[in-house]
C-alpha atoms as one frame of an Amber mdcrd trajectory, in Angstrom:
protein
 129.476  46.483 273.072 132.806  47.358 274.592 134.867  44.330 276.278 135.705
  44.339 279.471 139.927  44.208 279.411 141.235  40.763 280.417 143.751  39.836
 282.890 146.656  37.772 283.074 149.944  36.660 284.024 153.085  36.406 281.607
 155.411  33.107 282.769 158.503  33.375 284.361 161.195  30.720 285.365 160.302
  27.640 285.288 156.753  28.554 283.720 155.569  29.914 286.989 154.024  33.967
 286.696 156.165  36.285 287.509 154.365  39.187 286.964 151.077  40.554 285.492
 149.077  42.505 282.566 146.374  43.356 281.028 145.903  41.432 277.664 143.038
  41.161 274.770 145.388  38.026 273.699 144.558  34.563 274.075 140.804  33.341
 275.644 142.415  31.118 277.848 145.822  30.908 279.769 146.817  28.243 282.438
 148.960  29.598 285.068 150.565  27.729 287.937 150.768  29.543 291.397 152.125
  28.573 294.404 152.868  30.940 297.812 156.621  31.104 297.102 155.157  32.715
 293.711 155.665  36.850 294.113 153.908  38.667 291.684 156.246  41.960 289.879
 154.578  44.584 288.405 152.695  47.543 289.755 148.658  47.575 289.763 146.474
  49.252 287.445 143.702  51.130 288.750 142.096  52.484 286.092 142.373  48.928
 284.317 140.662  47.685 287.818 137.781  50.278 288.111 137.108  49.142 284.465
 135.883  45.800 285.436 133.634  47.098 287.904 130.260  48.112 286.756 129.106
  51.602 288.790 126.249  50.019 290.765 127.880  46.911 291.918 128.513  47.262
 295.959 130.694  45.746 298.607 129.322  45.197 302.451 130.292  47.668 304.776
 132.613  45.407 306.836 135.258  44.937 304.509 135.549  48.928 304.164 136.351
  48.786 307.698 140.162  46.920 308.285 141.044  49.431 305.587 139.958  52.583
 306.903 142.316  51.549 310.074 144.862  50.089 308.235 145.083  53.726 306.155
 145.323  55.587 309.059 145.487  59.450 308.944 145.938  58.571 304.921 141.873
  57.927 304.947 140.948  61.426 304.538 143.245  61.609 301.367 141.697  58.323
 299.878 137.993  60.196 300.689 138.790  62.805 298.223 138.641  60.136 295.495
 135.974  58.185 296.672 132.490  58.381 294.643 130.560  57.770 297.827 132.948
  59.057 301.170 132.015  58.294 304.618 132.451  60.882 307.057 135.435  59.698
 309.439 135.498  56.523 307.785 132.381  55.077 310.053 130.759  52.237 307.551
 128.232  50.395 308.767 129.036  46.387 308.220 125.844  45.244 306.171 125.399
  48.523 304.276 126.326  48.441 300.318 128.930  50.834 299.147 130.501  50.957
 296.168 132.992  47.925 295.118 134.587  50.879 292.863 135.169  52.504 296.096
 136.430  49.750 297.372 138.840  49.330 294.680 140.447  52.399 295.186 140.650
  51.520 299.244 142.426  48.312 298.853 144.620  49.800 296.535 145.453  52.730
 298.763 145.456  50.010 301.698 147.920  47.412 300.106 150.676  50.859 299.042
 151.025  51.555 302.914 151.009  48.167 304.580 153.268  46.591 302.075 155.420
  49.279 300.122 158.524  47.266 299.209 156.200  45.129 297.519 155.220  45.226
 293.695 151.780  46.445 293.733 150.199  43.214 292.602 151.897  41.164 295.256
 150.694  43.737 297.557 147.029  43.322 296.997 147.352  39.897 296.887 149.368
  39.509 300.243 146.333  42.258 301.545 143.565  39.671 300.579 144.383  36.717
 302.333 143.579  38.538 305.616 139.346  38.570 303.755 138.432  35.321 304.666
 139.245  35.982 308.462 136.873  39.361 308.175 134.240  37.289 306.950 134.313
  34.240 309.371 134.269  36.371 312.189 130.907  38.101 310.697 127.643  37.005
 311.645 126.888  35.423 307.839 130.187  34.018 308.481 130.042  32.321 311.286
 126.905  30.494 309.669 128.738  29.795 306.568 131.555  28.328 308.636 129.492
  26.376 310.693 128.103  24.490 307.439 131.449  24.361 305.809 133.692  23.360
 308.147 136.972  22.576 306.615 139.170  24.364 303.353 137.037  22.027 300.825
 133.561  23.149 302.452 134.406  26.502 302.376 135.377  26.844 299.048 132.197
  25.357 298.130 130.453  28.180 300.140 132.776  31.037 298.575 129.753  31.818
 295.696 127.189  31.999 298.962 129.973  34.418 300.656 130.391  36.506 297.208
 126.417  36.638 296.854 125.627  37.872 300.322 128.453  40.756 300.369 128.741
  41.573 296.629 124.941  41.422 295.723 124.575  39.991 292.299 127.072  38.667
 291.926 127.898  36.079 289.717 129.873  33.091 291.018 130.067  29.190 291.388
 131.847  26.634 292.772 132.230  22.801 291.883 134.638  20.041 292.720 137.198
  18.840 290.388 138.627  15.621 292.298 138.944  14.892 296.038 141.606  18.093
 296.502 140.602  20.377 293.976 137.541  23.106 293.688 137.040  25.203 290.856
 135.871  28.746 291.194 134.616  30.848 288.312 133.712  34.388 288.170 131.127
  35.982 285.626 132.190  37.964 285.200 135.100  38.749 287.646 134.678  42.694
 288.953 138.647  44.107 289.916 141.708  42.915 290.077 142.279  39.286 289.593
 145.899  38.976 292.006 142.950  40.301 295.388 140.735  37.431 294.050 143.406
  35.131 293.853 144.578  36.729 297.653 141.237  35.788 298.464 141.033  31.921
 297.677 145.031  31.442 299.112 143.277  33.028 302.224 140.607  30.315 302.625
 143.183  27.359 302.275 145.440  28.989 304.816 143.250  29.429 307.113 143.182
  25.749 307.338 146.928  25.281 307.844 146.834  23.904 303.532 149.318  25.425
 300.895 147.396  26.437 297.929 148.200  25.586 294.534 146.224  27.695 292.311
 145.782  27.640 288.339 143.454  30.801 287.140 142.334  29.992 283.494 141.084
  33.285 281.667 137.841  32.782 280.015 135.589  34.780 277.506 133.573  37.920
 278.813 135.376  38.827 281.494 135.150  35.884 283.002 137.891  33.870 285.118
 137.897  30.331 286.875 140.376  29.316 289.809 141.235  25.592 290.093 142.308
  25.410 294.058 144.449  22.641 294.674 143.812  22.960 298.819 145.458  19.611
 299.523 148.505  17.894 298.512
């Protein structure tokens, strides 16, 4: 069976990453990561796409920020798409393809942040998910449960599940201001996921700590430190 290629970050300073790869070294690594953290290295997409099986889908709302924030550089981005969508009109609670999706926040993250290592870039273009999603109609339900950054990292493997069908995620608390998230495996690129999760705890005025440990499979865990 061929394995999935692993991500991680190598240690800068002070042991906190300073920039990224792709590694078949080492099951686990521990890595430290704060907001002042910036991320150096470009993406790989190819490496990305690789961790995303063909039939796995994204909703149709997340598609959408991306198509504006391309612009007149949408049609472009089409050409490479396995499934386009004529003028960019997705439908919110449609499935598309996460591969496509991939390729959009790629393209997305280039234009809105170009003086930015790639990496960073995605990261920086992920924290803006969790505000997409609350405003949603699943979201506001989620959020109306969850209420504060602890409840709503709980809830993140019930937000994964209802727009990235199947998927494979679960959340559990460590001590009264951590959560750990794992992914199983986790499909793209591990600095959006990691976007993702700072996004939650900002959204609630907090400032993230997070340690990503890099497990067998493909699979990754997130220990969110969301209050200090």
């Amino acid at each position: 069976m061929q394995r999935r290629p692993r991500h991680c970050f190598s240690d800068g300073p002070l042991g906190l990453p300073r920039e990224t790869r792709l590694t078949d070294n080492a099951d686990v690594l521990d890595i430290p990561i704060t907001l002042s953290t910036r991320l150096s290295q470009p993406i790989s997409l190819e490496a990305g796409l690789a961790t995303i099986p063909v039939e796995t889908t994204v909703k149709g709302m997340f598609f959408r920020r991306h198509v504006e924030g391309l612009g007149s550089d949408y049609e472009t981005v089409s050409a490479t798409l396995d499934v386009p969508v004529k003028d960019g009109k997705y439908v919110a609670f449609r499935d598309y393809p996460q591969r496509d999706y991939a390729r959009m926040i790629a393209a997305t993250a280039r234009k809105r942040f170009p003086l930015l290592p790639g990496r960073e870039a995605l990261r920086q273009l992920a924290r803006e998910d969790f505000k997409v999603f609350a405003e949603s109609m699943i979201g506001k339900v989620i959020m109306t449960v969850a209420g504060d950054a602890r409840g709503s990292l709980m809830h993140v493997p019930d937000a994964y599940r209802a727009i990235v069908p199947g998927a494979n995620v679960h959340a559990v608390d460590l001590n009264p201001h951590t959560v750990r998230i794992t992914f199983e495996p986790l499909m793209g690129f591990l600095e959006y996921t990691l976007g993702q999760l700072e996004g939650v705890v900002l959204a609630f005025d907090g400032s993230p700590l997070t340690t990503i440990h890099v497990i067998k499979d493909g699979g990754h865990a997130y220990e969110v430190v969301y209050r200090r």
